[in-house]
RONUKOL-700541 format. One record per residue: residue in one letter; x, y, z of N, C-alpha, C in turn. Coordinates in steps of 0.02 Angstrom, whole numbers, padded with zeros to 5 digits, always signed. Atoms other than C-alpha are relative to their C-alpha. Layout:
N
aXYZXYZXYZ...
//
This chain:
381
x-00054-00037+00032-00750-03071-02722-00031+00049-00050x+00033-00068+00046-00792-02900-02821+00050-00001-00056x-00043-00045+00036-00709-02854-02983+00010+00076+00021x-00046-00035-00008-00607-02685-03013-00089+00048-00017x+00083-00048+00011-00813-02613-03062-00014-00003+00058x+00068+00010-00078-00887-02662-02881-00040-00064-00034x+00070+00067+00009-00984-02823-02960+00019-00075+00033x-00022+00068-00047-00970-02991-02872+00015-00035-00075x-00036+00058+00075-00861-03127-03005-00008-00040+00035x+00025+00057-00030-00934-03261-02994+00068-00051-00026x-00048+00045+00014-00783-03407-02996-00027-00055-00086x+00024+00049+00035-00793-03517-03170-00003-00058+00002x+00031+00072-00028-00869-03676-03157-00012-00008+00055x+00006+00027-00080-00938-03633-03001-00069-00055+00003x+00064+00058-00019-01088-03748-03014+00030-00065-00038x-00034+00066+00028-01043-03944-03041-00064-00043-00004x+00032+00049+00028-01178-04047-03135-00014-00066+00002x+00011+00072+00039-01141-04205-03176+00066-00019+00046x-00078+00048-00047-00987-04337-03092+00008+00038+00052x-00029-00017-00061-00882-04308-02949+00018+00046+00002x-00017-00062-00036-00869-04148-02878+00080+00009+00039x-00073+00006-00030-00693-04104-02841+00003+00019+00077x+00027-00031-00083-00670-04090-02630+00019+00080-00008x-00015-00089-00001-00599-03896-02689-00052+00030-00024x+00047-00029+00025-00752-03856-02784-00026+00054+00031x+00045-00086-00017-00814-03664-02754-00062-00031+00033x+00057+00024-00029-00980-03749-02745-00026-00058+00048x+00012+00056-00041-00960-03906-02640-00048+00017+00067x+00036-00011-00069-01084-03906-02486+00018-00054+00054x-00048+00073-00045-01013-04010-02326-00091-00002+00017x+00055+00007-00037-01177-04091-02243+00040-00035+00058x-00009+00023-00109-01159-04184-02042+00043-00070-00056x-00045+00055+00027-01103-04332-02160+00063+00002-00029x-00037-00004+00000-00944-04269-02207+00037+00018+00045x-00055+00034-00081-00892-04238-02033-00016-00069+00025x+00011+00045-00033-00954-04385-01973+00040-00066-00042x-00059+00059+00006-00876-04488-02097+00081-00011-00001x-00093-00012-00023-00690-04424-02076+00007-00005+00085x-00004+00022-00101-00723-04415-01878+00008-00062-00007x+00015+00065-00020-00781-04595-01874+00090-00033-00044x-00052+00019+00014-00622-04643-01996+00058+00015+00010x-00072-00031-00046-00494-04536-01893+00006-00038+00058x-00011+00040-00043-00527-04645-01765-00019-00051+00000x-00013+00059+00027-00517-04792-01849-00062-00054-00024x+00037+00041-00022-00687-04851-01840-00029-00017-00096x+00050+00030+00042-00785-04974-02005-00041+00040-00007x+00042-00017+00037-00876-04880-02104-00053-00009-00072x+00017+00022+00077-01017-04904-02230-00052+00070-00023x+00049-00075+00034-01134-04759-02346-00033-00045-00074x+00050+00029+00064-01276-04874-02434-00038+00057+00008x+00038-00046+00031-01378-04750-02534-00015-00004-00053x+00002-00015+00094-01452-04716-02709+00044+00044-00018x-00040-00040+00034-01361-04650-02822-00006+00066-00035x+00002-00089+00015-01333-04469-02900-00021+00040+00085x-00011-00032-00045-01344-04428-02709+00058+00043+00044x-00055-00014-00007-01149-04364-02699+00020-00053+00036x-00045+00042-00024-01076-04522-02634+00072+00017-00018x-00084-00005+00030-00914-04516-02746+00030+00090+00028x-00003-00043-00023-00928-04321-02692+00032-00015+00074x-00030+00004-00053-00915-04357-02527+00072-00029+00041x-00054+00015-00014-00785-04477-02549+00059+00024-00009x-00053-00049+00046-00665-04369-02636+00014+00061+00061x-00043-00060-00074-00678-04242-02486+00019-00001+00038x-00026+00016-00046-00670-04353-02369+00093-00044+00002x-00083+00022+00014-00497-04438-02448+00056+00067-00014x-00051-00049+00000-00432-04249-02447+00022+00016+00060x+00000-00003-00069-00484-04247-02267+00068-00045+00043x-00022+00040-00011-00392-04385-02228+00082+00002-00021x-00053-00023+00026-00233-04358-02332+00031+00034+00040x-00023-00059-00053-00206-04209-02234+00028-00026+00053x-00012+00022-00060-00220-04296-02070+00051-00052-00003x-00048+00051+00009-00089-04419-02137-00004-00060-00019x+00006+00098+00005-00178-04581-02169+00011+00016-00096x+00001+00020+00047-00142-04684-02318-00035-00008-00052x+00069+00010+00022-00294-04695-02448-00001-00038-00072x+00001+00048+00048-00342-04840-02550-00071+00005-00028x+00056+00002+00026-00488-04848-02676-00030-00050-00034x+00018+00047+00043-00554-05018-02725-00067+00012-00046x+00072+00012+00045-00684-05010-02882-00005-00057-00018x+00025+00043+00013-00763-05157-02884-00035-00020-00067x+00018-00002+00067-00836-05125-03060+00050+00007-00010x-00051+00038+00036-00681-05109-03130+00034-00071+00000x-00034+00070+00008-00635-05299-03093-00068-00018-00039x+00025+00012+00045-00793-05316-03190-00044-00076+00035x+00048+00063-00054-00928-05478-03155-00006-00066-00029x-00021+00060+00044-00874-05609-03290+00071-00019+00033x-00059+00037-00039-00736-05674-03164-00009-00055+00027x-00015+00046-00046-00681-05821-03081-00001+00041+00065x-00023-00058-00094-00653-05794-02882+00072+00000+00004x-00089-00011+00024-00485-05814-02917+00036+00073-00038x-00013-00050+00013-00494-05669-03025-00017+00061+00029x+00034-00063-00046-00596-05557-02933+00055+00019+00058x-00059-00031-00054-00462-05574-02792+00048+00050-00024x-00072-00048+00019-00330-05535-02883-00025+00055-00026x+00017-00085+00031-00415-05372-02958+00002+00032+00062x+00011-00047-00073-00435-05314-02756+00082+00009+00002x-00050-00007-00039-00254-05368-02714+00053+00055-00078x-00037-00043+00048-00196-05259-02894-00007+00050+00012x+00022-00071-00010-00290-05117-02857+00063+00024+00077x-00035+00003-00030-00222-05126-02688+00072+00035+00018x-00068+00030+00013-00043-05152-02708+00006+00086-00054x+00005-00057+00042-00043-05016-02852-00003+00068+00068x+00012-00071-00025-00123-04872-02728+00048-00008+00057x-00037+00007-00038+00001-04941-02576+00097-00008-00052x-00081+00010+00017+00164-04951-02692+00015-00066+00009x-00022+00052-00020+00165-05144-02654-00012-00043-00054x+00021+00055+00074+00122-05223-02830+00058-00046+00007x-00051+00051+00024+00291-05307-02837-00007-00055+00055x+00026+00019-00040+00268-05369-02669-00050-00058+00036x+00064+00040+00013+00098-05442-02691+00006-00046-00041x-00032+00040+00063+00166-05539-02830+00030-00064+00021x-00044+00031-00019+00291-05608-02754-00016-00064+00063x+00053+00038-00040+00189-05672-02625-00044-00054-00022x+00052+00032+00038+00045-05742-02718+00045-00068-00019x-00050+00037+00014+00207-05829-02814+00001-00059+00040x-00016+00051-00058+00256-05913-02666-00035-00044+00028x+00047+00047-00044+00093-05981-02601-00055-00017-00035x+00073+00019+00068-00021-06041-02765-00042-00033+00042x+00049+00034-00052-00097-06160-02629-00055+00021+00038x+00041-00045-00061-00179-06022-02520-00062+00020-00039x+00071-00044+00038-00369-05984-02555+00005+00067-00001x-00004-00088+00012-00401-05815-02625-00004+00032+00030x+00003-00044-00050-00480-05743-02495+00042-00002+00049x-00048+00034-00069-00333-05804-02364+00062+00054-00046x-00034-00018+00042-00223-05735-02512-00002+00094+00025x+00002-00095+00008-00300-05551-02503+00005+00025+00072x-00011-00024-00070-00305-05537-02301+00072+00003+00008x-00063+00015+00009-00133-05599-02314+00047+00077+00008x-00054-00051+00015-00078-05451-02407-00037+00078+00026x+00023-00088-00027-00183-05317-02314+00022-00016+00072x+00000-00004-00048-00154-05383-02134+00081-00020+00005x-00071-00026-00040+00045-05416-02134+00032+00029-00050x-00049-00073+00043+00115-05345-02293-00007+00053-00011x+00004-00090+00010+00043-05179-02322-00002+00018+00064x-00021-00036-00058+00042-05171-02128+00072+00004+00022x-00061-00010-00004+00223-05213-02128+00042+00049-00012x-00033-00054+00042+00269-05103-02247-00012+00081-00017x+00058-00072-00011+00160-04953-02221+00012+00018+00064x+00012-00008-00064+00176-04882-02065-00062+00067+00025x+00059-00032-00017+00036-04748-02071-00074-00038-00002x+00040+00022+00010-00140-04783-02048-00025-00016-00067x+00034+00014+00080-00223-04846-02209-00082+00002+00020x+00068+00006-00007-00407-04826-02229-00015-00015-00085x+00045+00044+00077-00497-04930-02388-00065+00001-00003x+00063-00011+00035-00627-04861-02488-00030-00056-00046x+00018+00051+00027-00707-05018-02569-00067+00028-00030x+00062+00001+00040-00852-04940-02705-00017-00029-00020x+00026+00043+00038-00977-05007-02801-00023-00069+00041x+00007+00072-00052-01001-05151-02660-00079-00037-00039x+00058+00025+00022-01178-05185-02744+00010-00048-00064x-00039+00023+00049-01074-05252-02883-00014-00072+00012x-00003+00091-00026-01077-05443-02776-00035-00007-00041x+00067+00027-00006-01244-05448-02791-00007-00058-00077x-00013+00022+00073-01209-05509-02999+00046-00042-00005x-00042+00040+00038-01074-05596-02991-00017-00076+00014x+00034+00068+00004-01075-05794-02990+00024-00050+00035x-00022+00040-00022-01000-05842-02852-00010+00048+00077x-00004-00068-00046-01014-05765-02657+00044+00026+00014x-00050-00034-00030-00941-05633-02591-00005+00010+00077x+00007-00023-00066-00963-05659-02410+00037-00015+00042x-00074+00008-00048-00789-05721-02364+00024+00076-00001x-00056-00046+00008-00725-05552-02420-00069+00033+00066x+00008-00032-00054-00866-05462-02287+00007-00026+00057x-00033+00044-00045-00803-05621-02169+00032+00038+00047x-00087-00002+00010-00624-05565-02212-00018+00091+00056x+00004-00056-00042-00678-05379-02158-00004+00004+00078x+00017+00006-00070-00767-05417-02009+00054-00037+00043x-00037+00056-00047-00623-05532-01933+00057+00058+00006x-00031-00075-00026-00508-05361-01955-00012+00038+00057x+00025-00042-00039-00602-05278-01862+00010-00027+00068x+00008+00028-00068-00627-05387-01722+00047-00020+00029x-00095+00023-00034-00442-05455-01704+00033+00071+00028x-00023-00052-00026-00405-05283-01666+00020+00006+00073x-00015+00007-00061-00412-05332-01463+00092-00027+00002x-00069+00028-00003-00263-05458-01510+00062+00015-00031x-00030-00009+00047-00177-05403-01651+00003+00094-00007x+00007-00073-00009-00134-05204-01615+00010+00032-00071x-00040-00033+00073-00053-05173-01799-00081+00002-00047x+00061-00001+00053-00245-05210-01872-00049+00078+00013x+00030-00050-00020-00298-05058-01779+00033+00073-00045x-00003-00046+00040-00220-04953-01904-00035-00006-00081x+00059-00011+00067-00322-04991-02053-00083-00030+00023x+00053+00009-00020-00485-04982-02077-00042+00010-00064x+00021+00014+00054-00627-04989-02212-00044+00054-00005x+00078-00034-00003-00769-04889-02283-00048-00053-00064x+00040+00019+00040-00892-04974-02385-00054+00051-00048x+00066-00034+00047-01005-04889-02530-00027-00005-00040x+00061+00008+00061-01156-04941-02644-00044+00007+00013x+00078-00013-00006-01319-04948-02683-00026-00060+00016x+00025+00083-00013-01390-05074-02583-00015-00007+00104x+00006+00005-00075-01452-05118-02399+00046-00060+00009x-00071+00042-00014-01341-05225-02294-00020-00066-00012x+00029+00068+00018-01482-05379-02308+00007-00015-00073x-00003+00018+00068-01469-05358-02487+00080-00045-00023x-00085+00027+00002-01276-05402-02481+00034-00074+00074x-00010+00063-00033-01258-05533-02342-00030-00008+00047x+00040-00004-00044-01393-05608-02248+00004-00033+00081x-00036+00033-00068-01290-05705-02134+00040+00050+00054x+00016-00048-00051-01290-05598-01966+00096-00021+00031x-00071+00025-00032-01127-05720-01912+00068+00028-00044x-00060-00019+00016-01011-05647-02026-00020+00076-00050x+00006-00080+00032-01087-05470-02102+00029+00064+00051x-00023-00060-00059-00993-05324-02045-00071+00051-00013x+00043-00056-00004-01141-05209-02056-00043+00012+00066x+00037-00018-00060-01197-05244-01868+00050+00025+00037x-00050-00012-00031-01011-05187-01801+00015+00071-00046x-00023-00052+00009-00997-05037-01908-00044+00058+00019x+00065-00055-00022-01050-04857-01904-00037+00022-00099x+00043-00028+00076-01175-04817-02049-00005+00078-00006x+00015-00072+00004-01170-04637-02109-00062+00002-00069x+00045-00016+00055-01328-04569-02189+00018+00065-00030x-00013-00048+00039-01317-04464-02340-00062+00039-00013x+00069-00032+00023-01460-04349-02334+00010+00059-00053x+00007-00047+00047-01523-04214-02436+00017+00090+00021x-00049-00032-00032-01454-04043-02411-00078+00053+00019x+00044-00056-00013-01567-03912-02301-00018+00058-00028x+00016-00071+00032-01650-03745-02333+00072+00045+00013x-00069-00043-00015-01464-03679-02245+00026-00024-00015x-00052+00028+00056-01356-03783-02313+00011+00016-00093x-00008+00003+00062-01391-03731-02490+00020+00075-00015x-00012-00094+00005-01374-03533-02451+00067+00002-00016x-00055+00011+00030-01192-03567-02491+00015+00016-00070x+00022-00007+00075-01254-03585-02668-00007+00060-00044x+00009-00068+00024-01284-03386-02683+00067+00030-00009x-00058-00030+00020-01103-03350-02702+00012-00023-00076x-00006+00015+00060-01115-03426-02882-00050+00043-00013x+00059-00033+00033-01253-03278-02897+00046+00069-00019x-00024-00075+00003-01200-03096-02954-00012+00042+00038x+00004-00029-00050-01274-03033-02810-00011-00056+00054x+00022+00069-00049-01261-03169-02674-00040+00018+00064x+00071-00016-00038-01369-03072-02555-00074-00006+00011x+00081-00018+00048-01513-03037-02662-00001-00094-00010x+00037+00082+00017-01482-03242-02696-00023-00041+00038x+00030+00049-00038-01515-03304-02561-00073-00019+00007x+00071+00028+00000-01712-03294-02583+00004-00066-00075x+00022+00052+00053-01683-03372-02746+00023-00085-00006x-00025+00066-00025-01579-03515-02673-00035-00077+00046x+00070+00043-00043-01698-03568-02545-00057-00014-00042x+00068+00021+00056-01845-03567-02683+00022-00068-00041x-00019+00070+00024-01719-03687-02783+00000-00081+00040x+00015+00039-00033-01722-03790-02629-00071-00043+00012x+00094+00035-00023-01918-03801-02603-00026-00032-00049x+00031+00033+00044-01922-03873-02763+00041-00047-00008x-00054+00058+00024-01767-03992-02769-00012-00033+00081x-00017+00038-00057-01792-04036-02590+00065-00009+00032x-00065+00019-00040-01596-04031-02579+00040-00038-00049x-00046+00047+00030-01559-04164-02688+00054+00036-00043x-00050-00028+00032-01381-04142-02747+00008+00026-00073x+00035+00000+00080-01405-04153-02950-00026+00050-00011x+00057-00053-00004-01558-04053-02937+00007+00069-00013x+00002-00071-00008-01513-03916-02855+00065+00044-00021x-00061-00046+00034-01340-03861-02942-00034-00015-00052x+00037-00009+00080-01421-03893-03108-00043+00071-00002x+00051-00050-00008-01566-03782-03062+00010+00073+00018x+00009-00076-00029-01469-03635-02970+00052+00021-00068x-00047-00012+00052-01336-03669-03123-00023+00058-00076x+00019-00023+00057-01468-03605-03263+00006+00059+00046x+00015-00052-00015-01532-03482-03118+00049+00058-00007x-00043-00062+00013-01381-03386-03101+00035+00021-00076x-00017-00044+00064-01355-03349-03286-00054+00038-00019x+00074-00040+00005-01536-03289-03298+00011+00061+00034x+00016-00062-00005-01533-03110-03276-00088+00017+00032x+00074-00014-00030-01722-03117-03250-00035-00019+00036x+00016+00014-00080-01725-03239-03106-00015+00045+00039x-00018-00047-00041-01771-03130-02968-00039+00012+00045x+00061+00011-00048-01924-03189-02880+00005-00072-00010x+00027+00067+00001-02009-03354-02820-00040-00035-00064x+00037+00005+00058-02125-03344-02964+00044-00024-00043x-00053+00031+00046-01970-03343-03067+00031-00057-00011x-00033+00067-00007-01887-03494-03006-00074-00036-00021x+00026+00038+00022-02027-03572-03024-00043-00016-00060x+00012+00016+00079-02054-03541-03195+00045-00051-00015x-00071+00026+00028-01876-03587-03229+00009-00071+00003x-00009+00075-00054-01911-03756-03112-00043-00044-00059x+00051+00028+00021-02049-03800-03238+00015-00034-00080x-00015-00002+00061-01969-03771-03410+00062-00036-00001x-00071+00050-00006-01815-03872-03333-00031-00073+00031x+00007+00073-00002-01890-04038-03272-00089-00018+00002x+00076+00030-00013-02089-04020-03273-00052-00008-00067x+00047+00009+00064-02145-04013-03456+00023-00066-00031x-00007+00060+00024-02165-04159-03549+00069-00027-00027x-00059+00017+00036-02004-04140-03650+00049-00026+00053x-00035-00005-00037-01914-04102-03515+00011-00073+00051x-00006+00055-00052-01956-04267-03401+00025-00033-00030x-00012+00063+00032-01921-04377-03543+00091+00011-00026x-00034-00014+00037-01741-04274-03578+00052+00001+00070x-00056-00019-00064-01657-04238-03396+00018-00077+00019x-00042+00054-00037-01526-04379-03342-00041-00023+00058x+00022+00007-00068-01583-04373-03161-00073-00037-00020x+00039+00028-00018-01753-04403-03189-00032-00071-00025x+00000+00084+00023-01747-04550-03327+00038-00032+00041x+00001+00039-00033-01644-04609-03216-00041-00045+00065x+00036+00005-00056-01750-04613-03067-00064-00060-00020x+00035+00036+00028-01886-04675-03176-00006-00079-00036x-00016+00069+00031-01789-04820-03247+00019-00053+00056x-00033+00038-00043-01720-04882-03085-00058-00043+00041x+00074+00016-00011-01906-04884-03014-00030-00042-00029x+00042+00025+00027-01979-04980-03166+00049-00048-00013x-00039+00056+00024-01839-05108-03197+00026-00037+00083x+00029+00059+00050-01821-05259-03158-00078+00003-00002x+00056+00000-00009-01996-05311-03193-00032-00029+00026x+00038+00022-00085-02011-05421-03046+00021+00032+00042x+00007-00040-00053-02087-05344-02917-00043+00067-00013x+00025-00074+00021-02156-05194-03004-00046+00023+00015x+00052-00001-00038-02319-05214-02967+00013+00047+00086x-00008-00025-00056-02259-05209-02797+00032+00057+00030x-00062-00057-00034-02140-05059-02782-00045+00072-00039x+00031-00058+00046-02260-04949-02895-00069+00015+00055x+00061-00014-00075-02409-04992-02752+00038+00038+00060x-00044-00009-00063-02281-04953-02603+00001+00084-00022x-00016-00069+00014-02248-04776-02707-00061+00040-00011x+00073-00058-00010-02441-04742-02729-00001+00011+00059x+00002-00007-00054-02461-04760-02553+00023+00075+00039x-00035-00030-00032-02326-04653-02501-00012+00098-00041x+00009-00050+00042-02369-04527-02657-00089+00049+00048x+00071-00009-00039-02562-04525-02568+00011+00019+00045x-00001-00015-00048-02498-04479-02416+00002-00046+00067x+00019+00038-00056-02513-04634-02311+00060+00002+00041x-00069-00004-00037-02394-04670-02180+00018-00083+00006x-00029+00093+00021-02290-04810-02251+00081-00012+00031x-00044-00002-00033-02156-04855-02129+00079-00033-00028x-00055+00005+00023-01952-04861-02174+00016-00091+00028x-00041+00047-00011-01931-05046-02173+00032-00038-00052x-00060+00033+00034-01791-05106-02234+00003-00077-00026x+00028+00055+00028-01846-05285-02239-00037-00022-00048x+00051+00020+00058-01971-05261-02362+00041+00033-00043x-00043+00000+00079-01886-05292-02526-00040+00081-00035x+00017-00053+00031-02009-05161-02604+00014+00056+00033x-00029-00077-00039-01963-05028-02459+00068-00001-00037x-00088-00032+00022-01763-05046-02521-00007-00006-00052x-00044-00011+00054-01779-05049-02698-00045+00073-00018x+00015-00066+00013-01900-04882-02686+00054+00056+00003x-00030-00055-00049-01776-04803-02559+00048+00015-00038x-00071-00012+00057-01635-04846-02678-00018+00020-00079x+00022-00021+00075-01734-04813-02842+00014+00050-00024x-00007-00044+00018-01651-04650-02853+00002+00076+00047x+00038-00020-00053-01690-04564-02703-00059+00039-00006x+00059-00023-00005-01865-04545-02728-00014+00018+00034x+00042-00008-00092-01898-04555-02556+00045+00011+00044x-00052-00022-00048-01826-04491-02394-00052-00021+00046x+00027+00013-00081-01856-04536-02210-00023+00053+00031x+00014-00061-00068-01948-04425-02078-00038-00034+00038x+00037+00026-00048-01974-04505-01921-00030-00046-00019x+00031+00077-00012-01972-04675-01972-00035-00010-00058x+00051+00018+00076-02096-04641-02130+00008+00028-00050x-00021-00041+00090-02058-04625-02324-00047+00065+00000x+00036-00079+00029-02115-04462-02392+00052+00012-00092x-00029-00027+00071-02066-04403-02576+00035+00061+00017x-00061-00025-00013-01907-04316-02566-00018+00096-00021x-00002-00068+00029-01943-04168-02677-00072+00009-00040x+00066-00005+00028-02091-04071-02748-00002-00012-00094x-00030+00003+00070-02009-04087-02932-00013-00083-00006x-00008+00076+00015-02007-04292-02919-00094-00015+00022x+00067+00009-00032-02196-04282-02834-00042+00004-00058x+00043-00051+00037-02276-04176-02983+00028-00054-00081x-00044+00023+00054-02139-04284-03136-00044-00082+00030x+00012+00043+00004-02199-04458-03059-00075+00014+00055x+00083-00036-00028-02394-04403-03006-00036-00084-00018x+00065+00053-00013-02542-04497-02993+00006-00031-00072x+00011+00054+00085-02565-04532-03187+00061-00040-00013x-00061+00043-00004-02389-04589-03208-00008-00063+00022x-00010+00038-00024-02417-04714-03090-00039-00047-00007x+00078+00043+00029-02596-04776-03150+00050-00037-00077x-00031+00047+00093-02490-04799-03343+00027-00055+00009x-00044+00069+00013-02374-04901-03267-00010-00058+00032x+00031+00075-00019-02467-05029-03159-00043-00044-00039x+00031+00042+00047-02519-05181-03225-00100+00005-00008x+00081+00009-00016-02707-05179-03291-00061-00023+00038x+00063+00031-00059-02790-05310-03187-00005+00028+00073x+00014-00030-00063-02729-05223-03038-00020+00094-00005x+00022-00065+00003-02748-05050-03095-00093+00008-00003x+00074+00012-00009-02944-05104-03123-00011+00002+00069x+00016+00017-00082-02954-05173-02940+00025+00074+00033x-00024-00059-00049-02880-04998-02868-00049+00040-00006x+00052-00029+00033-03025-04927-02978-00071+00004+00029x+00077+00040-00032-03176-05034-02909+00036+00003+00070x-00004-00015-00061-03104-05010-02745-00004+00057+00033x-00006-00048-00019-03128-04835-02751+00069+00032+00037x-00051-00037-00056-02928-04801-02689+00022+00031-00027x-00033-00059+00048-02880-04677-02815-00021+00068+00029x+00033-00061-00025-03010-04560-02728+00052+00040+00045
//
């Protein structure tokens, strides 16, 4: 869009920082995972999106519940952190079947129910009121967003009736035609072994998993319409890329200063700009993103050892393969997204997180006796 001079106006607040990105946002970028996760939930199918966090999850969800809207379905949002992890299982239910009930119009309903049948276990309680009353009473599809799912993992009692309770939805669907209109998505930070290791009742071998990757060198050219000349931005868009790798955070932060900078206007430039925004000392110890990254990596402190070796490795170049089984592969993968997949083997996501958590970094924070032995073994070389 030009003003009444000829200059491109740039929209205000076209770059989004920090929280959820509204699905209207000027700047939103769709990646294959926002079709793929409204396809897969237009036609009804279990969905889950484990990932680290600050990767646009809640983003995605927000566009995909506009998606959806549209097309007519119903849309429910359980936060699992808000029922909080100092509960009974008694309470925890009832925080699903409030939320619930609330986003379906059925609170009174649910009540009334519950009322009636104090006898019924919780979890019997909450299928109850998703498989005949809100299907009774609903007649469009419903699809249930259940966040925070990593949430179980803390509390003090299991939660593997409620991914049971899921999985038995799903599968009654042959007998029971009315279950075929709702359907679930799942989303935290967490692999599916981390959340229930029992194979006989985890829905994570019956659903479809959507990966949330990082956004391409074309996917981010989008980004030059928040420039004053979005032509001329596109070199400087792609440069923001080769240094963010994509990551969401990153790279609206980074093109956010760029396009008020007047003196952006080369590669050189950005990558001044890239340096004085997350690579000087102040700077690592001051940006959100990367204390976070840093804190998620070094806490708890079992295991550390082990997840700090797994990240030299992968920092060195070796070829350290995506398995999911090894505890230290998922709490790297999820540590922030340090790391990304290619063909099966970690690699460090971005050249900004490569250069911020480097070789010395990683010598400070391993323990001494083994940082000696890496020493006398000559593997630092």
């Amino acid at each position: 869009m030009r003003s009444e001079s000829g200059q491109h106006e740039i929209p205000p607040d076209f770059f989004v920082t920090g929280g959820t990105m509204p699905s209207d946002a000027p700047s939103y970028l769709e990646r294959a995972a926002d079709h793929q996760l409204v396809e897969a939930l237009l036609k009804g199918e279990f969905c889950y999106v484990l990932t680290a966090r600050q990767m646009g999850k809640s983003s995605l969800v927000s566009h995909a519940r506009a998606s959806l809207r549209k097309a007519g379905r119903r849309i429910v949002l359980l936060d699992l952190q808000k029922i909080g992890l100092k509960v009974t299982l008694e309470q925890w239910y009832s925080g699903l079947i409030d939320q619930l009930g609330l986003a379906l119009k059925l609170d009174d309903e649910f009540d009334d129910y519950i009322e009636a049948h104090p006898e019924l276990p919780p979890h019997y309680r909450w299928s109850q009121c998703v498989t005949h009353i809100a299907l009774e009473r609903v007649k469009e599809h419903i699809v249930i967003f259940v966040d925070e799912i990593d949430i179980v993992r803390s509390l003090e009692f299991s939660a593997s009736e409620f991914f049971g309770g899921i999985r038995e939805m799903h599968n009654t669907r042959s007998s029971d035609e009315r279950l075929k209109r709702v359907t679930f998505c799942l989303l935290g930070v967490a692999t599916p072994s981390d959340l229930i290791a029992d194979v006989r009742i985890t829905p994570f071998n019956i659903g479809t998993r959507i990966d949330l990757r990082d956004f391409n060198a074309n996917e981010v050219l989008p980004l030059a319409r928040g420039f004053r000349e979005p032509i001329e931005a596109e070199r400087i868009v792609r440069r923001v890329q080769h240094w963010t790798g994509g990551q969401p955070y990153l790279t609206q932060k980074l093109c956010s200063v760029a396009a008020q900078d007047h003196a952006i206007q080369t590669d050189a430039d950005v990558d001044r700009l890239c340096h004085e925004m997350f690579l000087t000392r102040k700077a690592r110890e001051a940006d959100p993103n990367l204390i976070f990254v840093r804190d998620r990596l070094l806490n708890p402190p079992v295991g550390l050892r082990e997840r700090l070796e797994l990240y030299r490795r992968v920092w060195m170049g070796y070829k350290v393969p995506n398995d999911e089984k090894n505890a230290a592969v998922s709490q790297v993968a999820l540590s922030g997204a340090l790391v990304t997949t290619d063909d099966g083997l970690l690699q460090i996501k971005s050249p900004i997180y490569k250069k911020v958590f480097d070789r010395h970094w990683i010598k400070s924070h391993l323990p001494v006796d083994y940082r000696e032995m890496l020493k006398k073994a000559a593997l630092w070389v």
